[in-house]
C-alpha positions as CSV (number, residue, x, y, z in Angstrom):
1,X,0.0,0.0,0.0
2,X,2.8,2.2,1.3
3,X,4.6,1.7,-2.6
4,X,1.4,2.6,-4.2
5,X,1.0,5.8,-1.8
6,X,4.3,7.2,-2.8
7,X,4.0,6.0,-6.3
8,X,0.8,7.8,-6.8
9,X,2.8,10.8,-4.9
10,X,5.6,10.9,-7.4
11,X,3.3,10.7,-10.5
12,X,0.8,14.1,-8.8
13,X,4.0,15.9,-8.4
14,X,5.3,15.1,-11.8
15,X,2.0,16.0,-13.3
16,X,2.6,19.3,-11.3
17,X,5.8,20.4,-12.3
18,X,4.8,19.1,-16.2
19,X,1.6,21.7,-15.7
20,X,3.6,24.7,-14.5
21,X,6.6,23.7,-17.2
22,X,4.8,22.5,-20.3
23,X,8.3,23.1,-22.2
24,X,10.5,21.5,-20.2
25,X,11.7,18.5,-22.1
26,X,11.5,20.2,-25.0
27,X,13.9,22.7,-24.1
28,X,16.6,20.3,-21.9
29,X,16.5,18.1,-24.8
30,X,17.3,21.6,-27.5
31,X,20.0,21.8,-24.5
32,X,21.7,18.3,-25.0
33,X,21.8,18.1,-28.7
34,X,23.7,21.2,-29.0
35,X,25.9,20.0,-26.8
36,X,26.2,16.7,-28.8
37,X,27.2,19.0,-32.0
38,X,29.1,21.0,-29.9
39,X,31.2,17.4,-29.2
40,X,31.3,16.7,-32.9
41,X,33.3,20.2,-33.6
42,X,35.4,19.6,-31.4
43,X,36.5,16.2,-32.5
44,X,36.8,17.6,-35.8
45,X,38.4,20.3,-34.7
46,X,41.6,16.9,-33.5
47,X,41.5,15.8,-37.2
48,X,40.9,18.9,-39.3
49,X,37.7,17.7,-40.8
50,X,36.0,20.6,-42.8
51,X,32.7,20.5,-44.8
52,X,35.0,19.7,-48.0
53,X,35.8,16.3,-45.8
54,X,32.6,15.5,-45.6
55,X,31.7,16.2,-49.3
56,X,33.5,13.5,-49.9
57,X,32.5,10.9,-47.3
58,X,29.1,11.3,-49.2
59,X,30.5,11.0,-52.4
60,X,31.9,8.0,-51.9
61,X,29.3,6.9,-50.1
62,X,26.2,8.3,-52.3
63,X,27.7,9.0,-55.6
64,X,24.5,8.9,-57.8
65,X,21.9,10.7,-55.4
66,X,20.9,13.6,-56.9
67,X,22.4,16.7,-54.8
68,X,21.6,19.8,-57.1
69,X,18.4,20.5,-58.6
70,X,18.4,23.2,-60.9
71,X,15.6,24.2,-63.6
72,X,15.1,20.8,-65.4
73,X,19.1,20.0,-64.5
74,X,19.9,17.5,-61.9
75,X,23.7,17.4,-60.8
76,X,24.6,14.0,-58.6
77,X,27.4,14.6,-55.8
78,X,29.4,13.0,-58.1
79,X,28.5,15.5,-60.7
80,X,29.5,17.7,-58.3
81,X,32.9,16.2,-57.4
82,X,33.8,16.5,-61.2
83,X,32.4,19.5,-62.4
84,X,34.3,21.7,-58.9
85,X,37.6,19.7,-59.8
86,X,37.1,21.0,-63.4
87,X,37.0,24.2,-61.9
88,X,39.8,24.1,-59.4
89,X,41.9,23.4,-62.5
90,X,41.4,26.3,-64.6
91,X,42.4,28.4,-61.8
92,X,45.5,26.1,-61.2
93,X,46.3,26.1,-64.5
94,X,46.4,29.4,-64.8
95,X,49.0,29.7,-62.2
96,X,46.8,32.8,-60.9
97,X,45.8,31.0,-57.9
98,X,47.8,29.5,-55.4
99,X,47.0,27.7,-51.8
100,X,45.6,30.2,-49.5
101,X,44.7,33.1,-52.2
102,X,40.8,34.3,-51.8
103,X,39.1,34.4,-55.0
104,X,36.0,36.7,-55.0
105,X,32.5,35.4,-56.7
106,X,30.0,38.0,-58.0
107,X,27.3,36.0,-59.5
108,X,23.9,35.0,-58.9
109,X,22.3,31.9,-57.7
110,X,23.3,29.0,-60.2
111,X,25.2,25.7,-60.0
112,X,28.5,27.6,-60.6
113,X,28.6,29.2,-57.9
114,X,28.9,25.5,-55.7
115,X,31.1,24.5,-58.1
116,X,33.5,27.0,-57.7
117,X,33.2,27.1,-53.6
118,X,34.2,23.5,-53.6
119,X,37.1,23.8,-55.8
120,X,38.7,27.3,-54.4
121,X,38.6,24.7,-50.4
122,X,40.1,22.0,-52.7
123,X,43.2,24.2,-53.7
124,X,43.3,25.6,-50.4
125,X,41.8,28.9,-50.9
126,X,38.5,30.9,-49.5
127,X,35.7,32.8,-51.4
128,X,34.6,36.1,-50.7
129,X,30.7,36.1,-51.7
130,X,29.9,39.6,-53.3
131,X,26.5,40.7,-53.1
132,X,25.4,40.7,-56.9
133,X,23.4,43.8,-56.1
134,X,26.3,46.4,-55.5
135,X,27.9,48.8,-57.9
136,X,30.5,51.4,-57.9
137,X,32.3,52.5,-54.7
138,X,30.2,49.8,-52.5
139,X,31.4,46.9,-55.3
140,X,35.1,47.9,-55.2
141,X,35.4,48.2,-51.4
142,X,33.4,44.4,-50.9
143,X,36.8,43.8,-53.6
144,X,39.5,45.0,-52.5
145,X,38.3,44.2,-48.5
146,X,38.5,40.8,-49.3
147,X,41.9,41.4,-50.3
148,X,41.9,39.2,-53.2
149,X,43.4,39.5,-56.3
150,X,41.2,37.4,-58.9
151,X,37.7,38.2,-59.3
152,X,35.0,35.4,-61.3
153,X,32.0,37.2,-62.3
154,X,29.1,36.0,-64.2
155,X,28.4,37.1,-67.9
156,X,25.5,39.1,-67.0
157,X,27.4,41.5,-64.7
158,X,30.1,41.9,-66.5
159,X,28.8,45.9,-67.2
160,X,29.3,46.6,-63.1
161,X,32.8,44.9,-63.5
162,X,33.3,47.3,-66.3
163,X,32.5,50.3,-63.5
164,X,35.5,49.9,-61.9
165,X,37.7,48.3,-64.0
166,X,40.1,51.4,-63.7
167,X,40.7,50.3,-60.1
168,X,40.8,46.7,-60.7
169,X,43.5,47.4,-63.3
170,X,45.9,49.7,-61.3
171,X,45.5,46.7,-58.3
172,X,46.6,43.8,-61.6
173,X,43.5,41.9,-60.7
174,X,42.8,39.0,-63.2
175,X,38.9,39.3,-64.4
176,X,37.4,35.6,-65.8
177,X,34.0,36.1,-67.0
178,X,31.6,32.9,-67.0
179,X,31.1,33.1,-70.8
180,X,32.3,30.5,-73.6
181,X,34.6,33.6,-75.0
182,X,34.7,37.5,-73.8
183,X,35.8,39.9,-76.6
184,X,37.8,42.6,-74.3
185,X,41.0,41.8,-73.5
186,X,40.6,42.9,-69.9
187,X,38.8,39.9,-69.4
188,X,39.4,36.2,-69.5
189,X,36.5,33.0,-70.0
190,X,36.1,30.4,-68.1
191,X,33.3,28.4,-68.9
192,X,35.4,27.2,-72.2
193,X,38.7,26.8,-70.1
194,X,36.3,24.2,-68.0
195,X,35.5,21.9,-71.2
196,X,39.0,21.4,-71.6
197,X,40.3,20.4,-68.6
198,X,40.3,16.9,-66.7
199,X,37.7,16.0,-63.7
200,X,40.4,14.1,-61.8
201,X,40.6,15.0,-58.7
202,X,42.8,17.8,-57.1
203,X,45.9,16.6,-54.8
204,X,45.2,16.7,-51.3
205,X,48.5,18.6,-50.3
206,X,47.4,21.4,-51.7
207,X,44.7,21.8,-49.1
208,X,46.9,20.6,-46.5
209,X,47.7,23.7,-44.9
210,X,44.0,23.9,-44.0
211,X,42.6,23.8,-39.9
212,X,39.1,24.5,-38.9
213,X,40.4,27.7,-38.0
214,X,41.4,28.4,-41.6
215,X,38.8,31.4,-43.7
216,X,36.6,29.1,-45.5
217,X,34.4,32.5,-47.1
218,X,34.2,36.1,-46.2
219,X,30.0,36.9,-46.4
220,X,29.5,40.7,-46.3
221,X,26.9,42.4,-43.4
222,X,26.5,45.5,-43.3
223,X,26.6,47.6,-40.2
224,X,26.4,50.3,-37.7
225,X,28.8,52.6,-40.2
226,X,30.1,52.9,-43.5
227,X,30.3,50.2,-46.5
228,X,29.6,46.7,-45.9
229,X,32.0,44.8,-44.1
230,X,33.6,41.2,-44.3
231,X,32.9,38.6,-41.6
232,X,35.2,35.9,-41.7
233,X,33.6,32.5,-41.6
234,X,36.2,30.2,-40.2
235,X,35.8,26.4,-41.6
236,X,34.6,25.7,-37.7
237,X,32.1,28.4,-38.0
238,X,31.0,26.8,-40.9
239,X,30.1,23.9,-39.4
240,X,28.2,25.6,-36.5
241,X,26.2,27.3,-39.7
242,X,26.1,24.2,-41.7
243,X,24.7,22.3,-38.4
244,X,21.6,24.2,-38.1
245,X,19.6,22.0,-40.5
246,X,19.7,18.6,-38.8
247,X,18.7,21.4,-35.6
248,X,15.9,22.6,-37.0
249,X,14.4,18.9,-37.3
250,X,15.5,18.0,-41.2
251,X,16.6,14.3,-42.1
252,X,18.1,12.4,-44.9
253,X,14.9,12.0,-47.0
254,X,14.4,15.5,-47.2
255,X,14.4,17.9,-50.0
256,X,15.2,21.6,-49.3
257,X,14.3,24.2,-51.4
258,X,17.0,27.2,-51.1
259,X,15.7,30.5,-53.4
260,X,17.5,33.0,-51.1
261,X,20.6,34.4,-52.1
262,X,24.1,32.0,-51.7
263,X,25.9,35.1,-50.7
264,X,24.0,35.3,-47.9
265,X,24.4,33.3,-45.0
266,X,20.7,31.7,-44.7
267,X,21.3,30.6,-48.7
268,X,24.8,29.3,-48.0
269,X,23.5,27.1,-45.1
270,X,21.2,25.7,-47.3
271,X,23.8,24.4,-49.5
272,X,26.5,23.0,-46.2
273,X,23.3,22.2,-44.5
274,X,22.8,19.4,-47.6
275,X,26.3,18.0,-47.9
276,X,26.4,17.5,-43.9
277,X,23.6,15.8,-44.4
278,X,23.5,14.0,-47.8
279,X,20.5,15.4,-49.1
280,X,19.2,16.7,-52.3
281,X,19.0,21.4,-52.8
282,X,16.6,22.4,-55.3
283,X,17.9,25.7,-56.4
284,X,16.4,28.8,-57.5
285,X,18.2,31.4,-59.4
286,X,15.5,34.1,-57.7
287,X,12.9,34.1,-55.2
288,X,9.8,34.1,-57.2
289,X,6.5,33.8,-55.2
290,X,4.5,33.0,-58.0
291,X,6.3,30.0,-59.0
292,X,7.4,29.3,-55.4
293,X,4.9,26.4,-54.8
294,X,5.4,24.5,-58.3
295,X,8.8,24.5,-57.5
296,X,8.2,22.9,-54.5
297,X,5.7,20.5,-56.2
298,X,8.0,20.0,-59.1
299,X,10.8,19.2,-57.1
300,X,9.2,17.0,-54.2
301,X,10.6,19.9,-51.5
302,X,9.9,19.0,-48.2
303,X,12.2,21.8,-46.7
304,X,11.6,25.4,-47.4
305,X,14.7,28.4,-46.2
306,X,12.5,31.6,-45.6
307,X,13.3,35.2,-44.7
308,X,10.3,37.2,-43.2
309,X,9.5,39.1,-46.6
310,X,9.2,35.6,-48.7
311,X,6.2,34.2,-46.4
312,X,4.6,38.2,-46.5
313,X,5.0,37.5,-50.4
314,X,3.7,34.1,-50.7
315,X,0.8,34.7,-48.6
316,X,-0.1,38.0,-50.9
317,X,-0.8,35.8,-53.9
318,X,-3.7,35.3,-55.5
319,X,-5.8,31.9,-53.5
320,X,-5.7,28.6,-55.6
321,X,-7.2,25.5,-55.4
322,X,-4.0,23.5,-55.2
323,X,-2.5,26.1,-51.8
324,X,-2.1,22.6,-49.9
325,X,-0.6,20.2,-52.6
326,X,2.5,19.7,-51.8
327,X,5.0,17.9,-49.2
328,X,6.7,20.9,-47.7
329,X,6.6,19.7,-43.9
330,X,9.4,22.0,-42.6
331,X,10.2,26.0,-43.3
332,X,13.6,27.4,-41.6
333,X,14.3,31.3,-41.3
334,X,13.8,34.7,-39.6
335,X,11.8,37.7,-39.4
336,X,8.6,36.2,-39.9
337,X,5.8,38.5,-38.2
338,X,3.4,36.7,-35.4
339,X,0.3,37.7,-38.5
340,X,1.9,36.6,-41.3
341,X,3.1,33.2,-39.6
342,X,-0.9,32.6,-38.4
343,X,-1.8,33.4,-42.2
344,X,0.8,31.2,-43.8
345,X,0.4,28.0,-41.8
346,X,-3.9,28.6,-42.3
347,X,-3.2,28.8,-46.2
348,X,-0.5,26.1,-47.0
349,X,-1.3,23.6,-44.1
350,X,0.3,22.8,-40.9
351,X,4.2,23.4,-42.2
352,X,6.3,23.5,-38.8
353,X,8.2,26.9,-38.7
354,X,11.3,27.0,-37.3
355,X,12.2,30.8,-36.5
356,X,15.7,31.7,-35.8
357,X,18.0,34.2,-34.3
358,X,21.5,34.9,-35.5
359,X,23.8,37.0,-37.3
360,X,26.7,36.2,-40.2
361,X,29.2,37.8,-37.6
362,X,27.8,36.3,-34.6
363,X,28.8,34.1,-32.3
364,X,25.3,32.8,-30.8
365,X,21.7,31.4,-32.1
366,X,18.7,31.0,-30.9
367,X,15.8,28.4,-32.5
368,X,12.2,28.6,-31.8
369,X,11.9,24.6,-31.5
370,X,8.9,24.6,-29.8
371,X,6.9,26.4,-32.3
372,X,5.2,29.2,-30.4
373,X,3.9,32.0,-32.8
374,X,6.3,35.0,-33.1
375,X,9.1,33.8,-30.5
376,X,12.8,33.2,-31.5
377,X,13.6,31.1,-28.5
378,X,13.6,30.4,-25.6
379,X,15.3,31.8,-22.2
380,X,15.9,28.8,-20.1
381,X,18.6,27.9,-17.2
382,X,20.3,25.0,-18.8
383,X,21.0,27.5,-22.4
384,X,22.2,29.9,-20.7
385,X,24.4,27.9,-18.7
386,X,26.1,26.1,-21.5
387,X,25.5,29.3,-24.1
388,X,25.7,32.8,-22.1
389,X,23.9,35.5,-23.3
390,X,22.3,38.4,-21.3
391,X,19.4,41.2,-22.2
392,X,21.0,44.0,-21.0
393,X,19.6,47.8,-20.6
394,X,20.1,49.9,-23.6
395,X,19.8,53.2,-23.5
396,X,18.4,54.1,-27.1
397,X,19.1,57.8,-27.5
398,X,22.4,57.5,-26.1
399,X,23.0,54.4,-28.1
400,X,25.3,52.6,-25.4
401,X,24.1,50.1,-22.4
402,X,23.0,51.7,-19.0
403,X,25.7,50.5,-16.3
404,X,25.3,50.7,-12.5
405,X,27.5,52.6,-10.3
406,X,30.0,50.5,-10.6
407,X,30.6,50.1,-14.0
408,X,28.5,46.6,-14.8
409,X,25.9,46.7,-17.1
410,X,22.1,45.7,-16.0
411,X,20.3,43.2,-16.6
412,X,16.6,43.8,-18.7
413,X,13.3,43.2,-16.7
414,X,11.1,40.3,-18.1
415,X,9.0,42.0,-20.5
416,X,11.4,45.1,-21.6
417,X,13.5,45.2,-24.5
418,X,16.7,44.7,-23.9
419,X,20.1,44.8,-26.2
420,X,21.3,40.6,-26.6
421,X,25.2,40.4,-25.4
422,X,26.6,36.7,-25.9
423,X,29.6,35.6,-24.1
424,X,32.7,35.7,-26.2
425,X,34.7,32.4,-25.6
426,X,36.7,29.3,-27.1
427,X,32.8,27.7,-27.4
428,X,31.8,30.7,-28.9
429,X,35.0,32.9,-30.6
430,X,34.1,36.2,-32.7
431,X,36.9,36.5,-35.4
432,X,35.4,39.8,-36.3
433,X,35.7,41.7,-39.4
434,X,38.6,41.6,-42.3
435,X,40.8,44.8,-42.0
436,X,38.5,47.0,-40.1
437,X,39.7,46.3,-36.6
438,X,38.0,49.5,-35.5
439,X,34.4,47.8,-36.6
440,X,35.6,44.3,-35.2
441,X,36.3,46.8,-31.6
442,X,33.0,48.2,-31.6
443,X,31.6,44.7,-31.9
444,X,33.1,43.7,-28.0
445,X,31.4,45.0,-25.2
446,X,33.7,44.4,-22.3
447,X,33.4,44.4,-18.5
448,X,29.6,43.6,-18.6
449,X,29.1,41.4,-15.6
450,X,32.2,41.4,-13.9
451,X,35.8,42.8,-14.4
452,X,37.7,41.7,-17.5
453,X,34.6,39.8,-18.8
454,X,34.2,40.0,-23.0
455,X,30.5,40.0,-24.7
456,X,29.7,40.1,-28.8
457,X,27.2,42.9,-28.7
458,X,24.8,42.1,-31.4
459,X,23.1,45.0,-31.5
460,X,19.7,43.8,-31.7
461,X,16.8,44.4,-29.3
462,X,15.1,41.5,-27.9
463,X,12.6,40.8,-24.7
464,X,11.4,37.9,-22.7
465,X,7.5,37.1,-21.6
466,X,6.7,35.7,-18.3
467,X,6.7,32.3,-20.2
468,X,10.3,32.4,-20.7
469,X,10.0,33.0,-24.5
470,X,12.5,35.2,-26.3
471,X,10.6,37.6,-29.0
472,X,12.7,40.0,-31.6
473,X,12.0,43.9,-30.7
474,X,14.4,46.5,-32.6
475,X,17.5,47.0,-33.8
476,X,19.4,49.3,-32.7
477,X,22.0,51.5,-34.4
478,X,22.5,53.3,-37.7
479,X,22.0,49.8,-39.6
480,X,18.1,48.6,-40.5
481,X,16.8,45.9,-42.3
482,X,14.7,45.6,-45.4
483,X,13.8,43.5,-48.2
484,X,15.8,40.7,-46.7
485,X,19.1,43.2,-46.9
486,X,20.4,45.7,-44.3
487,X,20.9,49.3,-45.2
488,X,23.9,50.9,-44.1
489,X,22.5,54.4,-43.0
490,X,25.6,56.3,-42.7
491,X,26.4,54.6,-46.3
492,X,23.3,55.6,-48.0
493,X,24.0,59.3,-46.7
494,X,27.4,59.6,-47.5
495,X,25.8,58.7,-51.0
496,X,23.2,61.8,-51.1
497,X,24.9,64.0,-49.8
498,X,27.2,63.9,-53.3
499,X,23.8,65.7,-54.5
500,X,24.3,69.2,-55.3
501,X,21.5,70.6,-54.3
502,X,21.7,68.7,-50.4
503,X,24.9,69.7,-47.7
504,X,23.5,67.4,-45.0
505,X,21.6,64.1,-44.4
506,X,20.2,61.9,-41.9
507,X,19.0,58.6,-43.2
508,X,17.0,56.4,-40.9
509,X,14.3,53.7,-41.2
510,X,10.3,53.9,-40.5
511,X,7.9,51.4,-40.3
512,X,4.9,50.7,-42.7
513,X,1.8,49.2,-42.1
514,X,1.9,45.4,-43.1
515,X,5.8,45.3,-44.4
516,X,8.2,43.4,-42.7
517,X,11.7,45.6,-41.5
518,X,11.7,49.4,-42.2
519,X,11.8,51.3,-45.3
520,X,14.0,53.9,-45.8
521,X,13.9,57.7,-45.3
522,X,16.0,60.7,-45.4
523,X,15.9,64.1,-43.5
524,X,18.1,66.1,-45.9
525,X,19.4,69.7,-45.5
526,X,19.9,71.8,-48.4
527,X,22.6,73.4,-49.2
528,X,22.3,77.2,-49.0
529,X,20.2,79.4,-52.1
530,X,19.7,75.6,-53.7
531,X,16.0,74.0,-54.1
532,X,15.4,70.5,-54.0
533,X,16.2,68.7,-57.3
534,X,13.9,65.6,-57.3
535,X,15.3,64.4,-60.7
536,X,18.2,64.8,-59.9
537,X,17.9,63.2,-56.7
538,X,16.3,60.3,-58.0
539,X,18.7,59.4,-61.2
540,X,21.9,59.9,-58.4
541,X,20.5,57.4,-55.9
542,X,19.5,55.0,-58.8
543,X,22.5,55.0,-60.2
544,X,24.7,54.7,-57.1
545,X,22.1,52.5,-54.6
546,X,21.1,49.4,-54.6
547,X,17.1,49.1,-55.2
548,X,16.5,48.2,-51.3
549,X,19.1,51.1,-49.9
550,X,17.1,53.8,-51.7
551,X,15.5,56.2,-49.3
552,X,11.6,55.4,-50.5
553,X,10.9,58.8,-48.4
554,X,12.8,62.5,-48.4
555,X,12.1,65.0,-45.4
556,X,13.6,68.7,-45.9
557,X,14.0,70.1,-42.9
558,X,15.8,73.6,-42.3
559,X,18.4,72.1,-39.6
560,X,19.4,68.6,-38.5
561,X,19.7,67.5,-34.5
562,X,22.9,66.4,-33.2
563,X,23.8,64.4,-30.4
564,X,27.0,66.6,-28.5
565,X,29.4,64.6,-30.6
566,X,27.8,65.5,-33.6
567,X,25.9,62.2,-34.2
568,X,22.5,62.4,-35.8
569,X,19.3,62.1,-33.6
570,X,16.9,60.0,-35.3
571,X,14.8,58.5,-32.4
572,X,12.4,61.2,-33.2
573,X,12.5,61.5,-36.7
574,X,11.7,57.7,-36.8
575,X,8.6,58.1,-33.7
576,X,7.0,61.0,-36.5
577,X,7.3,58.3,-39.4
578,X,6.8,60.1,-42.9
579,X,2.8,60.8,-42.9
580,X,1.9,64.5,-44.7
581,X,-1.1,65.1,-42.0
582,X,1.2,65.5,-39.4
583,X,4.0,66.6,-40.6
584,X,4.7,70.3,-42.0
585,X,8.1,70.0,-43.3
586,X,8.0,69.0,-47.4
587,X,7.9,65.4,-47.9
588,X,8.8,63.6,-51.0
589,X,8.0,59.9,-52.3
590,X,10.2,58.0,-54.6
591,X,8.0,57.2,-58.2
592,X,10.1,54.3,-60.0
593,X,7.3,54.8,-62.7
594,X,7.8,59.4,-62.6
595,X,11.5,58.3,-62.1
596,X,11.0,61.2,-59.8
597,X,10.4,62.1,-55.9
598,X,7.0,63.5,-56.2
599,X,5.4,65.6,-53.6
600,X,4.6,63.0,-50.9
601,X,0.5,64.0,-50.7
602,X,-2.2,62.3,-48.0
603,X,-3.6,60.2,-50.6
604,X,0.0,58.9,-51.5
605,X,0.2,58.2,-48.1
606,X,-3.0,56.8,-48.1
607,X,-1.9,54.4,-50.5
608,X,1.0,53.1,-49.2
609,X,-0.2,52.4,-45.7
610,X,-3.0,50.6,-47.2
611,X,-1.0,48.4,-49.4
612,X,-2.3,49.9,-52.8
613,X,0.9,51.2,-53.9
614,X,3.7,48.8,-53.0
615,X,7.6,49.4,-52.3
């Protein structure tokens, strides 16, 4: 009797603690299985073994599976294998390239651009991934940051190559274009070099040099000043990346559907993600939300990669009677809004979302694994035992954390947005930024808890609920982030102010009803006895901006705030937004169709918030 007693005791408490923590194996067991990968680093940190390593493990082991799917072209790994030795040769044969050189890539998303990864890490060499998007100034500093001395650019962009040539020239940088044949002598082919050369493969000592600490790619963020910078992604950090897949819940059946760009982190995942795990990519050269789900269909994707604007996009379309046919089970990413993630899943079935937290640069993640609506984690004792990160104060206006009187930063209350700090560590290392140690600096927040401690401050707002879940807030800064792409404020008004008719600018980011990230606005200053030139203004930004860094919104305003160091105040520019009934300074719109800045009137503005007239 006395057994059953306690036995009936045990089970009412467990029941107990179960009710009051509903999560709780879900997050110990999140705990332990980072740890477990965590293990596997470090044992191939004792042998060297990179992603390239385990390329071919699943060669040998798989050599037929398809791994690339692309249009109506499938590509096996040993396809693969071949077709990146073919192109590790025509660099070696050129004697351009050498063990440890970094080769920059500046095309879009097509089977190339894998090829050439995997045979830049079989010589022994890294890739710097530039954005296809730049041009000008912004393209030549990604180039010559990198600090490499061969550039591979796809046939279509050879024009923005063209741009800077000049400089390219002075530096003796060898151009190959992916074309059969190019007919200016600045430039050399490479897709014809590739049909002559054997697929056998590349010696391993010239890759013997390589550790895990080794630069296995240089992806570009952009941040809290100036052009984008160069993160270096070590071949351990790699892995961490490359590990987030078998995370997130994928498996060896699956298919996973990558149409984000590989020079971004969350498309290059995609693409390490598959070779850790042996499994098939279906490739897209460009998102396109119309043909989004018969890719899917066509391809058998049961994985989809996902930034916030894609599911915003895909819901948006037009309904059809086939919204539910197809086998997607799983959808990885960030920035999807609480709405649009109740929307998607009532649309195209009962797809598990996996929302994420992390930066290129960073040196922590968080993973929503339990699936609650809008969260990005969760705040638990066991993570933060193992991973450390804190919520500090922030003190926006001032832009730096609030510390107590003795010097240690304070920790958020549940429920206020607080800046995320991660521990900096040999579990968790920050190698920073290439050449800009003054960036990389800014980047380490020291002394934050105790005296000689070191934290990556991310530089991202985030809060915690009473139910220990971790939601996204702000960020913080001069950086903001839209259509999928962060904007580089002090870049984009370094850029306008070359404008005649404008001394002074203050470019920040405002919100719009039903848009993911913020849209971008500037409070300009002209320059004295000049009026505003809205054609001019628009061809200059056109010509020199990317379409997402574009200020969609001008403000002219007699003076601009500063901060006593001179630092622009936006806090309250951003509060007033950019609406004409409010607002008595002129405001100006960006017309792609007027290829103008048009008088920013309330039933423009009526327009946009309502969703009538996209941006």
């Amino acid at each position: 009797m006395f057994v059953w007693i306690v036995f009936a005791a045990v089970l009412f408490l467990s029941l107990a603690f179960l009710f009051h923590h509903p999560y709780f194996f879900q997050d110990v067991h999140h705990v332990l299985f980072k740890l477990k990968l965590r293990r596997l680093v470090r044992k191939y940190y004792q042998t060297n073994y990179t992603i390239l390593d385990r390329f071919f493990d699943v060669v040998k082991a798989q050599p037929d599976k398809p791994f690339i799917l692309f249009r109506d072209e499938t590509f096996t790994y040993r396809d693969a294998d071949e077709l990146s030795n073919k192109a590790a040769r025509v660099l070696l044969h050129t004697g351009l390239v050498k063990q440890g050189d970094t080769v920059a890539l500046f095309l879009g998303n097509e089977p190339m651009f894998l090829w050439l990864w995997l045979g830049l890490v079989k010589l022994g060499c890294s890739a710097a991934f530039l954005n296809y998007n730049i041009r000008s100034k912004s393209l030549l500093h990604c180039f010559n940051c990198s600090g490499a001395r061969t550039l591979i650019a796809a046939e279509e962009l050879q024009d923005a190559v063209e741009e800077v040539l000049p400089s390219l020239s002075e530096q003796q940088v060898s151009v190959f274009i992916l074309a059969d044949r190019c007919t200016s002598p600045d430039f050399k082919s490479f897709k014809d070099k590739m049909n002559q050369v054997s697929s056998e493969p590349i010696p391993k000592n010239l890759r013997s040099h390589l550790t895990l600490q080794s630069p296995a790619v240089y992806i570009y963020t952009s941040g809290t000043t100036g052009f984008p910078k160069a993160a270096l992604i070590t071949h351990s950090k790699l892995w961490s990346l490359s590990l987030l897949p078998p995370i997130s819940g994928v498996n060896s059946e699956d298919v996973v559907y990558v149409s984000l760009p590989l020079y971004h982190t969350a498309g290059f995942l995609g693409f390490t993600g598959s070779i850790e795990m042996g499994i098939t990519l279906a490739l897209r050269n460009k998102f396109s939300a119309s043909q989004f789900w018969d890719d899917c269909r066509k391809y058998n994707v049961t994985v989809i990669q996902y930034i916030g604007e894609i599911m915003r996009y895909l819901c948006n379309t037009p309904r059809k009677i086939n919204d539910r046919r197809h086998k997607v089970r799983l959808a990885i990413g960030n920035g999807i809004r609480a709405d649009v993630w109740k929307e998607f899943i009532n649309r195209f079935g009962n797809i598990q979302i996996r929302e994420f937290y992390g930066a290129t640069e960073g040196n922590f993640s968080l993973l929503n694994y339990s699936g609650k609506i809008g969260a990005v984690g969760r705040d638990t004792y066991l993570h933060k035992k193992y991973f450390p990160y804190s919520l500090i104060k922030f003190d926006v206006d001032k832009e730096q954390p609030v510390r107590d009187s003795a010097g240690f930063c304070i920790e958020a209350a549940k429920g206020e947005p607080g800046l995320l700090v991660c521990e900096i560590s040999m579990n968790a290392p920050f190698s920073g930024y290439v050449r800009d140690l003054q960036q990389t600096e800014k980047k380490r927040l020291h002394n934050v808890h105790k005296k000689g401690d070191l934290y990556f401050n991310t530089g991202d707002l985030l809060s915690i609920d009473e139910d220990n879940f971790i939601y996204f807030q702000d960020r913080v800064g001069d950086t903001f982030r839209w259509k999928g792409e962060n904007v580089s404020t002090n870049e984009v008004a370094d850029v306008i102010t070359l404008v005649d008719c404008i001394k002074e600018a203050n470019v920040y980011g405002v919100t719009v009803p039903g848009l993911e990230g913020r849209v971008g606005m500037a409070a300009v200053k002209l320059s004295e006895g000049q009026s505003f030139d809205s054609v001019d203004v628009f061809k200059h930004v056109e010509n020199l901006l990317p379409a997402y860094a574009r200020p969609r919104f001008i403000r002219i305003r007699s003076s601009l705030d500063v901060t006593g160091t001179f630092k622009h105040l936006k806090a309250t520019l951003v509060e007033e937004g950019f609406n004409p009934n409010q607002i008595t300074d002129p405001l100006y719109f960006l017309d792609e169709k007027d290829k103008n800045y048009v008088p920013l009137t309330a039933d423009i503005f009526n327009s946009v918030t309502s969703g009538k007239v996209k941006i």
